[in-house]
N, C-alpha and C positions, 0 to 999 in steps of 0.2 A: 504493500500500500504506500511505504513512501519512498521506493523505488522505483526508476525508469530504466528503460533499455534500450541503446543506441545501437545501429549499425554503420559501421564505417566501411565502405566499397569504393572503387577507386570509378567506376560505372554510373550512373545515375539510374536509379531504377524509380519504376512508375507503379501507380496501381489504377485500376479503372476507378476510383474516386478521384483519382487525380494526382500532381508530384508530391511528394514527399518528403524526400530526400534536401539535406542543403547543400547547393553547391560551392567548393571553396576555389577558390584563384591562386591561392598560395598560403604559405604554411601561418604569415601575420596574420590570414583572416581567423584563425580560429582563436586570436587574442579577443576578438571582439565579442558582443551579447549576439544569440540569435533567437529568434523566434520559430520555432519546429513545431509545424500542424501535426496533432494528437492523430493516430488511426484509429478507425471507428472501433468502440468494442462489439466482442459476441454480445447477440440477445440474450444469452442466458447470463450474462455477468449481472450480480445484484449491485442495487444502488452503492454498498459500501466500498463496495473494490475499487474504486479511484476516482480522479476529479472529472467532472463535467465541463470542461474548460473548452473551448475553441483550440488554443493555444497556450503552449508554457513557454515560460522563460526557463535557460539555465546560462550557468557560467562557464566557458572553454576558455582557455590559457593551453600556454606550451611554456616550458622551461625546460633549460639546460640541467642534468642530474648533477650532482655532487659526487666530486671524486670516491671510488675510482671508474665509476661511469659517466664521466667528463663530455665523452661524444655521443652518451643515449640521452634521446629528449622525450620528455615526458608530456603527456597528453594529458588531461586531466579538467572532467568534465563533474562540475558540482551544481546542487539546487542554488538556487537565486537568493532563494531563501533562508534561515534558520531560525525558529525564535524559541528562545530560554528565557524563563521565570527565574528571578530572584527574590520575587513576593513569598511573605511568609503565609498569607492567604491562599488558597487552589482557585486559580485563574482559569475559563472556559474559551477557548477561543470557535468563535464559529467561522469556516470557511467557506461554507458555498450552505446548497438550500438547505441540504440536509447532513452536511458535515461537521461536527462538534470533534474537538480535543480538549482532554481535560488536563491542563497543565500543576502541579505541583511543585515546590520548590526545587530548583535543580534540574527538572526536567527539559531537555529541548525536545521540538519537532519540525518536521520541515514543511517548507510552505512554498507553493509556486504560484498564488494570486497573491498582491502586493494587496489586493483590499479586505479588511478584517472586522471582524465585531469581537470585539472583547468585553465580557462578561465579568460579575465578582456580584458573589451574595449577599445581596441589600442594596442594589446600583443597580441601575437602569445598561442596559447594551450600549456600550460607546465605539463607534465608529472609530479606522485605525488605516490609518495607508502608508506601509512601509516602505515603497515606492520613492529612493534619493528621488531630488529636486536638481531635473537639468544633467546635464553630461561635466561639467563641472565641479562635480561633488568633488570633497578635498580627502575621505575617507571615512569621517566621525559629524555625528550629528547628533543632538538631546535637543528634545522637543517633549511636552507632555500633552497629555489630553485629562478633559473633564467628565469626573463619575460622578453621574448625579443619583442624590438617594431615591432610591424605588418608592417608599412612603415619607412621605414631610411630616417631621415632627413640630411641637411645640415652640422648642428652644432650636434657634436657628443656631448652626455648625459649622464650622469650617469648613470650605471648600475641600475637596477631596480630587487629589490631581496623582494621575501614574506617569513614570518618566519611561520613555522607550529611548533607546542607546543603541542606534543604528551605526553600524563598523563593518569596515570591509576585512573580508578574508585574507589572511595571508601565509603563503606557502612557503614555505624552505625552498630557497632557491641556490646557486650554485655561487660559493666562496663565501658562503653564510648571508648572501643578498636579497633580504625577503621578498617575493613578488605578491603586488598585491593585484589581487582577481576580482571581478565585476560582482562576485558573489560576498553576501550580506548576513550576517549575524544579528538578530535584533535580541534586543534584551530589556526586559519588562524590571522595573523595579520601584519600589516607593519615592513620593516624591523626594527630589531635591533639585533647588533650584541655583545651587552653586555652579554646575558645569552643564547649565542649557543655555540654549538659545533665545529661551521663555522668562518671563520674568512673573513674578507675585508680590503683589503691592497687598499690607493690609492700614488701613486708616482707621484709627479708634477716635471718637471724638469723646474725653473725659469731662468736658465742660457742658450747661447746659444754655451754649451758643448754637445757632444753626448757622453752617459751612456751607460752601458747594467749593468741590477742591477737582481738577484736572490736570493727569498725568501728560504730558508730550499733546499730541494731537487728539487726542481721545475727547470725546464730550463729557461736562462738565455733569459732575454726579451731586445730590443734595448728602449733605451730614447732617442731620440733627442734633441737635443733642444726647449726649449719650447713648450712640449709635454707632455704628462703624461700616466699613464698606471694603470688600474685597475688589480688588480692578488685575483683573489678568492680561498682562501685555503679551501678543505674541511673536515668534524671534524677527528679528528686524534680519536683511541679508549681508548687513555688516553691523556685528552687533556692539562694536565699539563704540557706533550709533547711540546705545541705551547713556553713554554718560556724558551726552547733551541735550539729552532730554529736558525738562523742565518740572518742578511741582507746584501746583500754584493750590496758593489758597486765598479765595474768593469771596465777597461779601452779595454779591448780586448772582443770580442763577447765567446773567448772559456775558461772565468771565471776563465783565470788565472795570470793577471793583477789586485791586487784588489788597489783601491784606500782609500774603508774603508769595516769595516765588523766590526758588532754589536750584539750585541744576545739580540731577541724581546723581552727575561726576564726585560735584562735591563732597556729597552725603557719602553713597559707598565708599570713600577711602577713606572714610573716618574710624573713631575708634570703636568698642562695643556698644556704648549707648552717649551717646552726641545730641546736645542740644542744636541744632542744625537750623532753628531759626525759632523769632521772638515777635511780637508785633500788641501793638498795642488797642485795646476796645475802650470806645469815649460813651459816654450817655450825658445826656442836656438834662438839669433839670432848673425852671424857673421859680427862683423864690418870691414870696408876696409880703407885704407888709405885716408882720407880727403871727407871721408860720415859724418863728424856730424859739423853742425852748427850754432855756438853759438847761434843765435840769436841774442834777444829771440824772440817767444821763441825756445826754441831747438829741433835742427830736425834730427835723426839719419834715414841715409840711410841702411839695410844690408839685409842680406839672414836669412829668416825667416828659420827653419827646419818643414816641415810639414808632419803628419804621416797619412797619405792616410787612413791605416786598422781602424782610429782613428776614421774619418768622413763618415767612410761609416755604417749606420746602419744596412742596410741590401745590398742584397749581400755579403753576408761575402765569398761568393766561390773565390772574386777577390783576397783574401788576405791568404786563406792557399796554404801552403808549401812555401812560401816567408819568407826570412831572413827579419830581421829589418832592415838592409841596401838596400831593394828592396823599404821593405814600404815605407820608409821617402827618400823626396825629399825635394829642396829648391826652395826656390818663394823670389824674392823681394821684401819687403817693406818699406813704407816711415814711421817712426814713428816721432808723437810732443808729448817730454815731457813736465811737469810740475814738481814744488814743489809744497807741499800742505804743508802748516802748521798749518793748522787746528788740533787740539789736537788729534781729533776722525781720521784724513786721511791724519798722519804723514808719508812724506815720497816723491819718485818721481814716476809717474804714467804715463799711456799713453792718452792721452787726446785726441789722432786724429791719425787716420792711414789709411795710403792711398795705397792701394795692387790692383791685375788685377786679382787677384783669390778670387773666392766668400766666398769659406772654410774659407780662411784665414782670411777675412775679416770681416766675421762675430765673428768670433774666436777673434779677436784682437779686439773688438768693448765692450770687456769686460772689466772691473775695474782689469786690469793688474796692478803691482808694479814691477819697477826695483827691484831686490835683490841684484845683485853680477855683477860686471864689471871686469875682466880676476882676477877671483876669490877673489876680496875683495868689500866689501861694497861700498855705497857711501856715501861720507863725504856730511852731509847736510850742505847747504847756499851758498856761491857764489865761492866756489870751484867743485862742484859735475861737470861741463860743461867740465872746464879743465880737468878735470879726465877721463871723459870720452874721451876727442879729443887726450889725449895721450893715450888711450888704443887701439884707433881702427888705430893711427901711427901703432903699434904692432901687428896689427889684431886678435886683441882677441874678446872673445865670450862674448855677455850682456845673463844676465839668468832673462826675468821676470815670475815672479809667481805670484798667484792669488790663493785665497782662498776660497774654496767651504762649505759652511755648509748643515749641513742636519738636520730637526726639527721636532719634532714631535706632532701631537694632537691627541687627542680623541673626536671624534663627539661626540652629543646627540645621534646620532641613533648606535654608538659602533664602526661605521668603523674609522680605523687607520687612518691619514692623515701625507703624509711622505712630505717635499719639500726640494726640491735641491736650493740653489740660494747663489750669490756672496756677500761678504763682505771686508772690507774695514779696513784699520788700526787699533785702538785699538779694536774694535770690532771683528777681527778677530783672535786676540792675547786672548778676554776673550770668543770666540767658543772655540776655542783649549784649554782653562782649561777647558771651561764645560766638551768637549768631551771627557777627560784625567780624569776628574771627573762621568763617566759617570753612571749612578743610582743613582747619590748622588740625583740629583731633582734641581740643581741649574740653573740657567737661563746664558743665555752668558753674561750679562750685569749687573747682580743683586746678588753679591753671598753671601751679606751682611744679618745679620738676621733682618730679621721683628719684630717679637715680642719675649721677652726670659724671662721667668718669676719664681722665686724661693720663695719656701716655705719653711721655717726651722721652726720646730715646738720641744720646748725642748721636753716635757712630756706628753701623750694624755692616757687621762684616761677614759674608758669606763665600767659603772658599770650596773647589773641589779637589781633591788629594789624591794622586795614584803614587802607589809606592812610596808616603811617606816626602810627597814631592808637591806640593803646589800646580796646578794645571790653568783652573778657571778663578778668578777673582770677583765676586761682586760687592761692591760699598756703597752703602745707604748712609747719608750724613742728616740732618735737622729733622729725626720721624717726628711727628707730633698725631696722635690720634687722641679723638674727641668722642665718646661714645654718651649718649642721652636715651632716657626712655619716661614719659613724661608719664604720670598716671591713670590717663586714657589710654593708653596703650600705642602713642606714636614714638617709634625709634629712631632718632638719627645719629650719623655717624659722617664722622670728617677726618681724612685719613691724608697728609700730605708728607711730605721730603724735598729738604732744599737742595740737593743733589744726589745723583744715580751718575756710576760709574761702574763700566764692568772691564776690566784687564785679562789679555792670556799670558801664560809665561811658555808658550811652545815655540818652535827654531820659526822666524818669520820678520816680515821689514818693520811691523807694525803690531807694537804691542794693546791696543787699546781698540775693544772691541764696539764701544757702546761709551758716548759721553757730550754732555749738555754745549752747544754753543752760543755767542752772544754774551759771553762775558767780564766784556771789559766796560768800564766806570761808565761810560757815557752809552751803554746798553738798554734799551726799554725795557727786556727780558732777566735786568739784572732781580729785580723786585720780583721777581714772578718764582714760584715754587716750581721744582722740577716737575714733579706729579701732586696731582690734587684729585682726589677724590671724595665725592659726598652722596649719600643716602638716606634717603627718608621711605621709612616704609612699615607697615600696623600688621602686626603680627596675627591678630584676633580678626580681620578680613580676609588676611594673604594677597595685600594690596599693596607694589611697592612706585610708591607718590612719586618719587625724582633721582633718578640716576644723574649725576655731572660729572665727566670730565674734563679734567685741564692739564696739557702734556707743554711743556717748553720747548723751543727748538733743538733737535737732538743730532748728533752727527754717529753714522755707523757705519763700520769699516769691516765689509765682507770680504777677508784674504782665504781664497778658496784652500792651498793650499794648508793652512791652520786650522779652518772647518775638516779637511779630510781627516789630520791626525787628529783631532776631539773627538770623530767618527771612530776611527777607531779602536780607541783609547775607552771610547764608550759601552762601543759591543767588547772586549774583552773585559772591564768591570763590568756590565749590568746585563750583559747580552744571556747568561745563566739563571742569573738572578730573576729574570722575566719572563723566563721559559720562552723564549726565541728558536728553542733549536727546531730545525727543520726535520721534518717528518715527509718521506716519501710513500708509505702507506697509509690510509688512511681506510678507517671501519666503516664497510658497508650498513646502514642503519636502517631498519624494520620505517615503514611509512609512518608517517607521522598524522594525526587528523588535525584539521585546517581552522584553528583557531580565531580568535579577532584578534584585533593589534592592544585593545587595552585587557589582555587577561597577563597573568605570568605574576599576580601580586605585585605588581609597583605601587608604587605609592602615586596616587591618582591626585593630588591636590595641584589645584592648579593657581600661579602669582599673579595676576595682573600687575602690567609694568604700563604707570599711567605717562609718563614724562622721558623721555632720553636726551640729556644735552652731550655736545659732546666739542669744545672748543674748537679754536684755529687750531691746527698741527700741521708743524712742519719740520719737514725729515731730510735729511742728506746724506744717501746712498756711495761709498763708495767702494767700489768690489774691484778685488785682484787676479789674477788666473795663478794657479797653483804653480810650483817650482816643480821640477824635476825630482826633488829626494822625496816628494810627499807621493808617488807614485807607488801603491798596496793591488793586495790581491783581490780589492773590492770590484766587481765591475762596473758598478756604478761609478765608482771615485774615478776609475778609468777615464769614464766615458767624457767626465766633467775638467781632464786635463787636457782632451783635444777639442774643446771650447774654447774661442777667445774672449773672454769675460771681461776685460781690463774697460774698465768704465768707472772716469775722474769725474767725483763729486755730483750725483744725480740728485736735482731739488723735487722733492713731493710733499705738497701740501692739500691741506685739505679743510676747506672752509667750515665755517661755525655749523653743525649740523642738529638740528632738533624737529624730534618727533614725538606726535601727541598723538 
């Protein structure tokens, strides 16, 4: 049943249904996919005995064997298909009308229609097409699909997403050179959305403010209050794409009120949980002549201004082509201040508010702060009451404001974790650095360093020794490295040397293999470190923010015949030591089954590298042609003394180069 059988003839043969047979031109055709018309089966075959397909795909390749069958090539014809579960759940996959597989963990089965339903108990059948995209496929792709639950409960659940891990075949091929073949391993496993293409956004709103927040191009979704919203992005075809995307959060359903907006670049190279942006919410209220009462404690009576388009999440049709003087109306309420002097909740806040409209009410039930009383602060301690009861003689306007943060993390399973929710006096002043700081990686309350640690090394000298004999010199003069790792978990590192210098001491014109030019007083390059290197990069992501390098002008002296003897000098110490020696037999090996490229236990974590800079560099080449004593039994070194190599002072440079 999940086997086929080919004949190969050198003839082309017919049947009165018609051809059959494919025919090839040459031996590269069979590198390619083909498509081979099925022969009809007997009538008495039952339904279960194979696919109803028109046509299958499979995979042909030829390779060269591996000694000592160097001149036989191998033909090797595989399903198109494969798909393995690595769900701890038993997955159903159905393939055609009447064909089920019942998949367990571990289990593979093979598959020749790329289109699938996949099944799992308590989830509705989700459609599945393992079918690469395009003839340009690079070999590896992670995408997922959505299970939705069979019956809807009460309490709504997290989205439930399976990753499928589409990989091409690859064969042992000749000099250990893997070939990879048009045939495809898929592999079913629990979400993660670290190494796809896909991405999962989840938005919690902790405040009871209503939001409308949109990802990139996406339409704009409503938050309510203490509500959240899952937004599944799917893989862009450069997915480096996802880290200029945008997050906006919105005060108006038609995205053009923003309250804050972030670029998800930012955010994901941050550290485990990042306050990633701050923004502030105002409310109007008007005082009247003999509404506020000292107490204590203090009671101001006024007219709240409230904006109807604000609290409506949906319905949005009640609020176009309405002026902003249509939407906002006023409502009364009673508000009780306080002072807080508490260090962290400096300041005067509302502690109790008593309204007949529910908006409002829940709206004011938030960690409000007076800011401004008929436009100036309030003086804190046993004046702010007065201040106030001569402002609202005046009838002027109280403006309180409240500060929203938005934070961010990273699951184990890769989905993004965004929440909205209220803050409070100094803590809200150190959101607003972070967010003002935003990609640095610092936390709203931590921005102090953890660890910072320096190396100054005068002189480092690295030598190579045969027989008790000096051969290679290398000398590092001014090391200085900088190593930091801040409390959110951003690392940086600064690693420079005020000169590199490498010496040989083997028979030759030119002792000095490697060394810095431009160094005399009136040099621009005199100030400039020989090597400088810097890194920033968050461990808790596997995000690495900025590579720099910085190289000074260098001068290097290729004397061929000095490279011959280090050659040899090299394989007589290390050529044992590295198991080099040559083998003219080599073991015939039992066939091997045709794996994907990511099995073998590697370690699958993948670094994004968001930044490369990489200075001016400029080099000057100068290379010798060998002497006559440096003439060994190597045939290479041979080959390299009847070159004329002799080439004075070859300049290469190489302009400031950065990529994002």
């Amino acid at each position: 049943r999940d086997a086929a059988y080919f004949a190969i003839a050198e003839d082309m043969q017919t049947q009165s249904g018609g051809m059959v047979a494919h025919e090839l031109f040459s031996v590269s055709d069979l590198g390619k996919l083909h498509n081979v018309e099925a022969t009809r089966a007997p009538n008495n075959c039952p339904p279960e005995c194979g696919l109803f397909e028109k046509t299958l795909s499979f995979a042909v390749c030829v390779r060269m064997a591996a000694p000592p069958m160097r001149l036989t090539k191998i033909l090797s014809i595989l399903p198109r298909y494969n798909v393995r579960s690595d769900l701890t759940a038993p997955v159903e996959l159905r393939l055609g009308l009447a064909q089920t597989k019942m998949l367990e963990q571990g289990d593979q089965v093979t598959v020749h229609y790329p289109h699938l339903h996949v099944v799992q108990e308590g989830y509705l059948p989700a459609a599945l097409c393992i079918q690469p995209r395009g003839d340009d496929f690079e070999g590896h792709c992670t995408f997922h699909i959505l299970l939705q639950e069979a019956e809807t409960t009460a309490t709504p659940r997290a989205p439930y997403y399976m990753q499928v891990d589409i990989q091409q075949v690859v064969l042992p091929a000749k000099e250990r050179v893997p070939f990879i073949s048009r045939a495809h391993i898929v592999t079913l496993r629990s979400q993660d959305f670290r190494r796809s293409e896909d991405a999962l956004f989840h938005i919690e709103n902790r405040t009871p403010h209503p939001f409308f927040m949109a990802i990139g191009n996406k339409r704009g979704l409503g938050l309510e209050g203490h509500t959240e919203q899952w937004v599944f992005h799917e893989g862009a075809d450069d997915h480096e794409s996802w880290y200029h995307k945008e997050l906006r959060i919105c005060r108006d359903w038609m995205l053009k009120q923003e309250h804050c907006c972030v670029e998800l670049g930012a955010i994901l190279v941050g550290g485990p949980r990042v306050a990633v942006a701050a923004f502030w919410l105002q409310a109007m209220v008007a005082l009247r002549p003999g509404s506020v009462r000292l107490g204590p404690p203090v009671t101001v009576v006024g007219m709240l201004m409230v904006d109807n388009g604000r609290s409506r999440v949906r319905g949005q049709a009640d609020t176009i082509g309405k002026s902003s003087s249509d939407i906002m109306r006023s409502v009364e309420v009673v508000l009780v201040l306080e002072e807080q002097v508490h260090q962290d909740l400096a300041g005067i806040y509302v502690t109790s508010v008593l309204c007949d409209t529910p908006d409002a009410q829940a709206v004011l039930q938030d960690k409000w702060m007076v800011s401004t009383v008929a436009d100036e602060s309030l003086r804190t301690g046993e004046t702010w009451p007065k201040q106030m009861a001569s402002a609202a003689e005046e009838e002027c306007m109280m403006v309180l404001k409240a500060c929203i943060k938005m934070q961010h993390l990273e699951g184990q399973d890769g989905v993004h974790h965004f929440t909205l929710e209220t803050t409070t006096g100094t803590a809200a002043m150190a959101a607003q650095m972070a967010a003002d700081a935003i990609g640095s990686g610092f936390t709203e309350t931590e921005m102090a360093l953890h660890v910072n640690l320096r190396f100054r090394i005068p002189v480092l000298s690295v030598a190579w020794m045969h027989r008790h004999r000096e051969v290679l010199a290398l000398r590092i003069k001014g090391i200085d490295i900088i190593l930091q790792r801040s409390r959110s978990g951003c690392c940086d590192a600064n690693i420079s040397a005020g000169h590199l210098q490498m010496d040989h001491f083997m028979e030759g014109e030119l002792p000095v293999v490697l060394n810095r030019r431009f160094l005399h007083m009136n040099s621009r390059w005199l100030g400039q470190k020989a090597l400088s290197l810097k890194a920033e990069w968050f461990l808790a992501s596997h995000v690495i923010r900025l590579v720099e390098v910085a190289i000074a002008p260098y001068w290097v002296c290729l004397e061929m015949g000095v490279l011959i003897r280090l050659w040899d000098l090299g394989e007589a110490s290390f050529g044992a030591g590295l198991g080099n020696n040559k083998r003219d037999a080599v073991a015939l090996q039992a066939p091997q089954r045709p794996t994907s490229a990511g099995d073998g236990g590697r370690d699958t974590r993948i670094w994004k590298l968001m930044r490369l800079v990489v200075h001016e560099l400029r080099l000057t080449v100068h290379v010798r042609s060998p002497d006559i004593g440096a003439s060994t039994d190597n045939p290479t070194a041979r080959w390299i003394m009847l070159v004329p190599a002799d080439m004075q002072n070859m300049d290469i440079s190489l302009h400031q180069t950065e990529m994002t």
